[in-house]
C-alpha positions as CSV (number, residue, x, y, z in Angstrom):
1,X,-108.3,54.3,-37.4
2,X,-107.3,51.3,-39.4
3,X,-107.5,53.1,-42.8
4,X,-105.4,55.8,-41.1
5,X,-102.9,53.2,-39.6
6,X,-102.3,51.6,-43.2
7,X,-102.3,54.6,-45.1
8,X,-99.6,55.9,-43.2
9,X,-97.7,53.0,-43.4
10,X,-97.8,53.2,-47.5
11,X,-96.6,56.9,-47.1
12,X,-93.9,55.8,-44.5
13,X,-93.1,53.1,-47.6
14,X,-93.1,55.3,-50.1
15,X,-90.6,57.5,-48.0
16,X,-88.4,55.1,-47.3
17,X,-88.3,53.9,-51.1
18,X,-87.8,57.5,-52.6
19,X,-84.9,58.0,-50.1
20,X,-83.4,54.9,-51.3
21,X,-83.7,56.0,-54.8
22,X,-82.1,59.3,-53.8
23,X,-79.0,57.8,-52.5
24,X,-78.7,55.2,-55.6
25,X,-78.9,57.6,-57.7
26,X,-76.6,59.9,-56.2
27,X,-74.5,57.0,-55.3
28,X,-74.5,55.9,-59.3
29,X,-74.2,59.6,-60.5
30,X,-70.9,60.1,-57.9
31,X,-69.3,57.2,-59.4
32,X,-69.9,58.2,-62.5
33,X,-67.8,61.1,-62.2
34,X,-65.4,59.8,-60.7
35,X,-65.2,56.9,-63.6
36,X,-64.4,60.0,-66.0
37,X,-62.0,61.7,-63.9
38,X,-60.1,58.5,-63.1
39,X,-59.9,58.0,-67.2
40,X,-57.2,60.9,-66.7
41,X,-55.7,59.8,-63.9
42,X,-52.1,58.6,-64.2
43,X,-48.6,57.7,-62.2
44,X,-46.5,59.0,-65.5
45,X,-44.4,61.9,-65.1
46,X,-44.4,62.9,-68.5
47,X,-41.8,65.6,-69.5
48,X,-40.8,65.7,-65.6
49,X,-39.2,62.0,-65.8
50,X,-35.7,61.0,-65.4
51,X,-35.6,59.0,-68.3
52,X,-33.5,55.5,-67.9
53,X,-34.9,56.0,-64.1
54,X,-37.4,52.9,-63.0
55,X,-40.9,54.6,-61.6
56,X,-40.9,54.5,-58.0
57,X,-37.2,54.3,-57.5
58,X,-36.4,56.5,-53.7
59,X,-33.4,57.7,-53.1
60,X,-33.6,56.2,-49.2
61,X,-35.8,53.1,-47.9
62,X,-39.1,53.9,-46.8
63,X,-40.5,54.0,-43.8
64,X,-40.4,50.1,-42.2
65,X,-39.5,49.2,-45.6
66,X,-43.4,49.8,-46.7
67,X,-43.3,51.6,-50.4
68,X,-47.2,52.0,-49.9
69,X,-47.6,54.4,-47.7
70,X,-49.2,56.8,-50.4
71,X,-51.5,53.8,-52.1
72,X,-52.7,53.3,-48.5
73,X,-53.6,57.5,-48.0
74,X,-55.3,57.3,-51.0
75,X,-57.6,54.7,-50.4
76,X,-58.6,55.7,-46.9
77,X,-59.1,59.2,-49.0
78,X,-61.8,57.7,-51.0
79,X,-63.5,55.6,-48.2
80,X,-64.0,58.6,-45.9
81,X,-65.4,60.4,-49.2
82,X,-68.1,58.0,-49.4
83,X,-69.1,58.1,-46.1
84,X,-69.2,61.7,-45.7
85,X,-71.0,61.8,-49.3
86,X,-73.8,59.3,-48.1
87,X,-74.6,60.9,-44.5
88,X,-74.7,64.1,-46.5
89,X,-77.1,63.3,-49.2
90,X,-79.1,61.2,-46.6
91,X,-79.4,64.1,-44.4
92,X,-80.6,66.6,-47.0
93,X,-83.0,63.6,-48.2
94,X,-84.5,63.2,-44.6
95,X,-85.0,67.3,-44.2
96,X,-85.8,67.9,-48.0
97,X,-83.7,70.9,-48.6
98,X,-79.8,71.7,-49.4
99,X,-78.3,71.0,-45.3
100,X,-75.7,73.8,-44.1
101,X,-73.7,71.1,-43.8
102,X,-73.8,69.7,-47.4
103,X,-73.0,73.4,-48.4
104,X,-69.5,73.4,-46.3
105,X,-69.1,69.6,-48.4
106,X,-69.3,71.1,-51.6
107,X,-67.0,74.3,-50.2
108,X,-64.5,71.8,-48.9
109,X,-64.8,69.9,-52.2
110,X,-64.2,72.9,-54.2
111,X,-61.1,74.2,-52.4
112,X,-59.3,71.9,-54.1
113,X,-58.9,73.7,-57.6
114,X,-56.7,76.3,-55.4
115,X,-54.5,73.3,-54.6
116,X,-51.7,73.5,-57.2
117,X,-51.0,77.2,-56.2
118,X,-51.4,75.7,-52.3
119,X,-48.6,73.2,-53.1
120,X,-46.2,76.1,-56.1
121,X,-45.8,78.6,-52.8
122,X,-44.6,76.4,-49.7
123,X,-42.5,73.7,-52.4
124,X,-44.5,71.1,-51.1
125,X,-43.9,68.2,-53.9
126,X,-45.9,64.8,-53.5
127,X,-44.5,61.5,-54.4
128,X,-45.1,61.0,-57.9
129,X,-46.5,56.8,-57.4
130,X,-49.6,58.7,-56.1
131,X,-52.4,59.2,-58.7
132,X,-52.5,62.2,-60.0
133,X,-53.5,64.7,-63.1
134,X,-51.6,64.7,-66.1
135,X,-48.6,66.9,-66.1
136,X,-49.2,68.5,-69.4
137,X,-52.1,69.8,-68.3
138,X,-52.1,73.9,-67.5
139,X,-53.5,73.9,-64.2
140,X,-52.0,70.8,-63.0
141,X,-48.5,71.8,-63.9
142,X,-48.6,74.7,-61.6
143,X,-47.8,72.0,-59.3
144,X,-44.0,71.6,-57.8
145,X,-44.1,68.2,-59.4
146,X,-47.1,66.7,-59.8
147,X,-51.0,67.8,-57.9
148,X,-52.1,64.7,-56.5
149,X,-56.5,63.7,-56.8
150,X,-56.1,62.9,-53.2
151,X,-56.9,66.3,-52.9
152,X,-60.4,65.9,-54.5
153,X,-61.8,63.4,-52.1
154,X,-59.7,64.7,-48.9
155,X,-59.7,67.9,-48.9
156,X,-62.7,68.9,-47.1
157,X,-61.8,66.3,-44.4
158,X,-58.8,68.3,-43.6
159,X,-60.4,71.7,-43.7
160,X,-63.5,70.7,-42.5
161,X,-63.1,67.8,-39.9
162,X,-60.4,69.7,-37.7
163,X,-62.9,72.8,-37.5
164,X,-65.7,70.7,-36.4
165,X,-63.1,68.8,-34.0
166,X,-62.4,72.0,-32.2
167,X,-66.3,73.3,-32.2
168,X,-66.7,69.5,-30.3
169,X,-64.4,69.8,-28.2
170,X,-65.1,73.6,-27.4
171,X,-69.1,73.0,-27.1
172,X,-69.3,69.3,-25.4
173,X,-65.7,69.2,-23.4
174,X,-64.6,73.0,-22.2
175,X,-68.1,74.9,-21.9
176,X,-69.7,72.3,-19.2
177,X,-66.9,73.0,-17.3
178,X,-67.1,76.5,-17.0
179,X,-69.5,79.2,-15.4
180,X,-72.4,81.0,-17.0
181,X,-70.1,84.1,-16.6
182,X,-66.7,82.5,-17.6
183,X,-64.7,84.5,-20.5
184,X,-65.6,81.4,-22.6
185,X,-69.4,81.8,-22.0
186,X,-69.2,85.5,-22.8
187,X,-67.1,85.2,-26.0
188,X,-67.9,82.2,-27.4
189,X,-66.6,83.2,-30.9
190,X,-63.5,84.5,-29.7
191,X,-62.9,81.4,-28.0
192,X,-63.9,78.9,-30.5
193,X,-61.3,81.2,-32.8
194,X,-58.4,80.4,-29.9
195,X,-59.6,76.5,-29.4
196,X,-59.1,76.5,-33.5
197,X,-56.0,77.3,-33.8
198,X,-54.5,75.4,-31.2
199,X,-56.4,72.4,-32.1
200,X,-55.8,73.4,-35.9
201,X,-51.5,73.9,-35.1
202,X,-51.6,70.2,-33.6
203,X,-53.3,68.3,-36.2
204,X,-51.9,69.6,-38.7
205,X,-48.3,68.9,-37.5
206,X,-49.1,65.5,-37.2
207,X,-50.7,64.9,-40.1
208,X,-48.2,66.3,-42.2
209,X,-45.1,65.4,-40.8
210,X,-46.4,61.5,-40.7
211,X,-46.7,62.3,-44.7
212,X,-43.4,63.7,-44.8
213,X,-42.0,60.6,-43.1
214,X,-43.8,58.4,-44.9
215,X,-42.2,60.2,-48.0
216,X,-45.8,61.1,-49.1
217,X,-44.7,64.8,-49.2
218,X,-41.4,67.1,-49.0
219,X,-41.5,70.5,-48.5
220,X,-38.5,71.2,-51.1
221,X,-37.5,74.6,-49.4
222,X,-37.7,76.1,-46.2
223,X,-37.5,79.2,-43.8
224,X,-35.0,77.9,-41.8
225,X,-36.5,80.0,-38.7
226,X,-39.2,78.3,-37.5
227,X,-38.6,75.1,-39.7
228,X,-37.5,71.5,-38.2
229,X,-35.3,69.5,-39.6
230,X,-33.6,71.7,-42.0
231,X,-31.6,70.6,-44.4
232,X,-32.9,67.0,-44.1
233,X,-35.3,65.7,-46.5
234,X,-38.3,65.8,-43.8
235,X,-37.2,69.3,-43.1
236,X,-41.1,70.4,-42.7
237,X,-41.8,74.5,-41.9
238,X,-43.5,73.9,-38.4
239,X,-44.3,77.4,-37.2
240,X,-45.5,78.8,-41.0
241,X,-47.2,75.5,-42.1
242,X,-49.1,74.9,-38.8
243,X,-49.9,78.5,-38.1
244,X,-51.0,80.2,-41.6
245,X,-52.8,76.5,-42.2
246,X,-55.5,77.6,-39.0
247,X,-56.5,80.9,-41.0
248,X,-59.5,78.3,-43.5
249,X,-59.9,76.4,-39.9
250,X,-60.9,79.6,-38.0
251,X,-63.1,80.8,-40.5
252,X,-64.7,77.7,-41.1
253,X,-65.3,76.6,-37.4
254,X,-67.0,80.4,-37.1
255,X,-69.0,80.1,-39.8
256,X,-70.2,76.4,-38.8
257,X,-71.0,77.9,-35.1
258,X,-74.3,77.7,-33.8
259,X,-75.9,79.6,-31.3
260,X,-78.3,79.1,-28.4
261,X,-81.3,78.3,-30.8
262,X,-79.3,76.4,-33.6
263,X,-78.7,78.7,-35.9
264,X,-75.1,78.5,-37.6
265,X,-73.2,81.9,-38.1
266,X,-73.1,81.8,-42.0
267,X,-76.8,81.8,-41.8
268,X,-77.2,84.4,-39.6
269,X,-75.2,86.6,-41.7
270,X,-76.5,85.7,-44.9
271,X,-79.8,86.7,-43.8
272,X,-78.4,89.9,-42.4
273,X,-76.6,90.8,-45.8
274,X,-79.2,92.3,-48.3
275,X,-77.3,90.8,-51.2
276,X,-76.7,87.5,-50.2
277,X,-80.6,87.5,-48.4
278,X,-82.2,87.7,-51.9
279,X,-80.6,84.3,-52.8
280,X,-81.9,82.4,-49.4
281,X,-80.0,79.0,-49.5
282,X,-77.9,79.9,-52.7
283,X,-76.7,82.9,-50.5
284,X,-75.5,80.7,-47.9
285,X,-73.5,78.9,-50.0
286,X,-72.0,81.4,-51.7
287,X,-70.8,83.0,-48.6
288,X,-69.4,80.0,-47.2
289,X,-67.8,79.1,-50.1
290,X,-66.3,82.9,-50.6
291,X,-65.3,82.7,-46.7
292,X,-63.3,79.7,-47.0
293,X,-61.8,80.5,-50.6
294,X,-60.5,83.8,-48.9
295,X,-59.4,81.8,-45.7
296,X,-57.3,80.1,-48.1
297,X,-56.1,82.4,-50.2
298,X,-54.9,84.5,-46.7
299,X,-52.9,80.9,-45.9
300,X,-51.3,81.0,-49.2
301,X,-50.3,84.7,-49.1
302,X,-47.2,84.4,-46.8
303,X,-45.9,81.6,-48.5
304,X,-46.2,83.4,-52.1
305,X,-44.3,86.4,-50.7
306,X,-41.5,83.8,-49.3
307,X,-41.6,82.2,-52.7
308,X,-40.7,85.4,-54.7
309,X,-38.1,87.3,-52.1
310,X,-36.1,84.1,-51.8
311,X,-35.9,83.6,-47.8
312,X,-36.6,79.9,-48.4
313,X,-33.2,79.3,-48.5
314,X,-33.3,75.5,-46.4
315,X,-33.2,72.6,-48.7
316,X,-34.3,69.5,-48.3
317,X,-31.7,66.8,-49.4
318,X,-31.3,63.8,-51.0
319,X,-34.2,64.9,-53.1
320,X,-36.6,61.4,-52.5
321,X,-37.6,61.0,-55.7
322,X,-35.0,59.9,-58.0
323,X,-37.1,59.1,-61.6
324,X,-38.5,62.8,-61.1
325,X,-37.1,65.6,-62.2
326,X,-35.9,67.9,-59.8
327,X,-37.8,71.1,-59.2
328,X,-35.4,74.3,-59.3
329,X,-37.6,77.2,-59.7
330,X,-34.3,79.7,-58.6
331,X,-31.5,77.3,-58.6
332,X,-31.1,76.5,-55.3
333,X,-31.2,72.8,-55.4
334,X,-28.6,72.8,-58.1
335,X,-26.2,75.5,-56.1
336,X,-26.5,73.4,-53.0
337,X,-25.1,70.2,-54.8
338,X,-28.1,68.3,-55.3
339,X,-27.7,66.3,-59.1
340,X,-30.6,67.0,-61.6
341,X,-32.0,67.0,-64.3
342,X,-33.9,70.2,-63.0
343,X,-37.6,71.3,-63.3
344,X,-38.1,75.2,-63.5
345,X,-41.8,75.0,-63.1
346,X,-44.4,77.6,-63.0
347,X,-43.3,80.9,-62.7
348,X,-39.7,81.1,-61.2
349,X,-37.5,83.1,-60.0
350,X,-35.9,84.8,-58.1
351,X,-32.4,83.1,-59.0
352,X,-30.0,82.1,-56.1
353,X,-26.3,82.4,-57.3
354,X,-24.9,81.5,-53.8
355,X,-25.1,77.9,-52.2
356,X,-26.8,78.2,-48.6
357,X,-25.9,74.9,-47.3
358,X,-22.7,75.2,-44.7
359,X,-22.0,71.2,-45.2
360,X,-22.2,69.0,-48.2
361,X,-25.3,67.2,-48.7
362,X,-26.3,63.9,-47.7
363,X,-25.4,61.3,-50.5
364,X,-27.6,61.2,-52.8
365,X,-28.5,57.6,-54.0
366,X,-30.4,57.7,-57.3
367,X,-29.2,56.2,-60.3
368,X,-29.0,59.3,-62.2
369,X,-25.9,61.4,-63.0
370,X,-25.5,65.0,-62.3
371,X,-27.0,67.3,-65.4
């Protein structure tokens, strides 16, 4: 019984040390990367500077007269990266195979190379003190102004934690309270799809319009139905944002589902698809990461079809950012008296040749001159 006792003690040991070795390694490998990618990383503007323009210079005061607003964003960013990084690789230590939920990590994760085209279709243009890719390079230029790295470490908290906030609040708060025979009960997909986008609509408001008053972000142009604050520069597009953004939730928080025996959804119905079956885990993954790459790309449809008719026709003004170049991508800025230089960006068009503005703009404070 003793020889037993102390030989599962050394096993217990060697557990515990291989799991440790697991998560250094991992830990050392992450950090690794991200040493290389920060290499790149950069608060130059590039070709999209105002030259004779100090870096940093607003056109307004922050908010509370704090200019780190975006500093502060990032480094929670990172912080909640490593956290979520750790538990995952623990977990998938501790059960020995690739967890469902390290699979939606990765998905989130890889969301992110959609982000420049996420941030060219709804003008959304980031302050240009945050770290981000090099202008010049192809894919980072599709940006408005500049694509942020935020993005890389952050993005699957936002599509990822407010699914899994409305699954909790569905599963431990609303189905106690309810009958066996309840609508909720009966259709618990359906319902988690409702509790989503309400939940989804709310965050997201908050989140982004504390960025936009922060001046972390500005959505450049607007549908002036169903935006607030138009013609402001924290005009923010409240019913198209906070709607279309629930699309990815939905289809994440359905996929993450698990019924009466555990089993998430994207399991179930990779094991019900011959295809995706073949593969076992890989299928999984594959289908999450297709499920949430279309959720995506359904978000970004709407705002690629407002893009190229024109009907964002709300500006936001003064434009924040005064050592950037102002992006113009169909004149509209320029028509509706805001002073360049101007920024044509990826793909533009179609050309305004009417102002839309019935008032002049608010003055605009950057020590620039109108080009």
């Amino acid at each position: 019984m003793l020889h037993e006792t102390t030989t599962g003690g050394k096993l217990d040991e060697r557990t515990a040390h291989r799991r440790l070795l697991y998560i250094v390694g991992t830990t050392i490998a992450a950090l690794t990367v991200l040493a290389i990618a920060a290499m790149w990383l950069t608060v130059d503007l590039g070709s999209r500077a105002v030259p004779g323009v100090p870096s940093g210079t607003w056109a307004s005061p922050p908010l509370f007269g704090f200019p780190h607003w975006g500093r502060l964003f990032e480094v929670a960013s990172v912080a909640m990266f490593v956290i979520t990084a750790t538990l995952v690789v623990t977990s998938c230590i501790e059960k020995r195979e690739v967890t469902v939920g390290a699979m939606f990590f990765v998905s989130g994760l890889g969301l992110y190379s959609l982000d420049p085209f996420g941030n060219w279709a709804p003008y959304a243009v980031y302050d240009p003190q945050m770290l981000h890719w090099p202008v010049s390079w192809p894919w980072a230029s599709i940006a408005p102004n500049i694509e942020p790295v935020v993005g890389l470490v952050g993005y699957f908290g936002f599509y990822l934690g407010i699914p899994l906030t409305a699954i909790w609040l569905l599963r431990e708060r609303i189905m106690p309270r309810v009958g066996s025979e309840s609508f909720i009960r009966r259709r618990p997909l359906l319902s988690l799809t409702l509790v989503t986008i309400g939940v989804g609509f709310v965050l997201d408001a908050l989140v982004e319009v504390f960025m936009i008053r922060t001046g972390m972000l500005m959505y450049l142009q607007v549908v002036p139905f169903g935006s607030v604050w138009v013609g402001t520069r924290y005009q923010f597009p409240l019913l198209w944002q906070s709607v279309a953004t629930t699309i990815p939730f939905v289809f994440a928080a359905l996929l993450w589902w698990r019924d009466d025996e555990g089993v998430t959804t994207a399991v179930r119905l990779s094991r019900r698809l011959p295809v995706l079956r073949r593969w076992g885990r890989t299928g999984t993954f594959v289908l999450i990461y297709g499920a949430l790459t279309t959720g995506y790309v359904l978000f970004m449809t709407p705002y690629a079809i407002i893009h190229k008719t024109g009907l964002a026709t709300g500006t936001a003004q003064p434009f924040l950012y005064c050592d950037s170049a102002v992006p113009g991508p169909n004149g509209l800025m320029r028509l509706n008296g805001q002073p360049g230089p101007y920024l044509s960006g990826w793909w533009p068009g179609p050309y305004h040749t009417e102002p839309t503005r019935n008032s002049p703009p608010p003055a605009d404070e950057c020590p620039r001159g109108q080009t």
